[in-house]
Every structure is written in C-alpha cells, then in structure tokens.
N, C-alpha and C positions, 0 to 999 in steps of 0.2 A: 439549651436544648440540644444543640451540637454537640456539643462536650460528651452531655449524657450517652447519646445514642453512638458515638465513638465507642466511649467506655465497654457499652454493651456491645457494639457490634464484635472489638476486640477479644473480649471476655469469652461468646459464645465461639467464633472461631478457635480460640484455642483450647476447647472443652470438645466438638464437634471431632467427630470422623466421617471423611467422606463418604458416600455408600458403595458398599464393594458391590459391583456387577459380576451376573452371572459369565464366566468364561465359555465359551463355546469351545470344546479342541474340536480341530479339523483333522480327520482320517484320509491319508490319502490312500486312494483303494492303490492295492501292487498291480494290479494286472490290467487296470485302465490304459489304453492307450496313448503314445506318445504324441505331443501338438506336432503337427507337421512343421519343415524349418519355413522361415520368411522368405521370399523372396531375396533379399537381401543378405542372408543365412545360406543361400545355396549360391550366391554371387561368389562370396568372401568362398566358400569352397571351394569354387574354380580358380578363383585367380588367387586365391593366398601361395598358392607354389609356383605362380609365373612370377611373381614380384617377390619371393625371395630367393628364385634364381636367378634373377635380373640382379637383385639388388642383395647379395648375403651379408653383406656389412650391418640391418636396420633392425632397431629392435622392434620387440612386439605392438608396440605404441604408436614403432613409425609406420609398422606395414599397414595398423587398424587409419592411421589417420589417411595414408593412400590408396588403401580401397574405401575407403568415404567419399573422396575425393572423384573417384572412379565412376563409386556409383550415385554420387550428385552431377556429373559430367554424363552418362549412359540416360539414352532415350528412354520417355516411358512407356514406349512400346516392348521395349527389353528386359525392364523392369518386372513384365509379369513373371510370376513361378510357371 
C-alpha cells in the first residue's frame, strides 16, 4: 500500500504546478512624506564628525561599531529624539 501511494504521490507532483498567486505591486506615492530619523539616526548625526576627527584613521565599520557602542553606553533619558 506504501509503495502504491509513493508511486502516486511522485507521479502527481511531478505532473502538478504550483498555484500562481495574484502579485500585489506596491506604488509608492512621490510626494508622501519622509519617516522622521530614529533617535539613534540623529545620534550617529551628531557624533559621526567627532569621531572621525578624533579618530581619521577608521573605516566606515569601525566608526558604525563606535557609535553603537556610544549609544549602548548613553543614558535613556538621552536617548529620546
């Protein structure tokens, strides 16, 4: 009985096509306004030019891993936008 229903299950799979879903596109309107930045988006603003005048040697990777660091250390009273 195994065998059989193997056979068939194989059989009908490879005869089958999945069902194609209808596509939604998404329009974004041009004149909708911009999300405001995060918090943490007007942080990296301010101190992205202290730390790479402190530090002009660091690449892009090391400044993002030191304002992380910045703002995992910064109180969350500071924290708000």
């Amino acid at each position: 009985m195994a065998k059989v229903d193997k056979a068939r299950y194989e059989r009908e799979t490879k005869t089958s096509t999945p069902p194609k879903g209808e596509t939604k596109e998404k329009f974004k309107d041009p004149n909708a306004p911009k999300r405001p930045p995060s918090a943490f988006f007007l942080f990296c603003s301010e101190y992205r030019p202290k730390i790479k005048g402190e530090h002009p040697g660091l690449s892009i990777g090391d400044v993002a891993k030191k304002l992380g660091e910045m703002w995992k250390n910064t109180a969350a009273d500071n924290k708000q936008p």
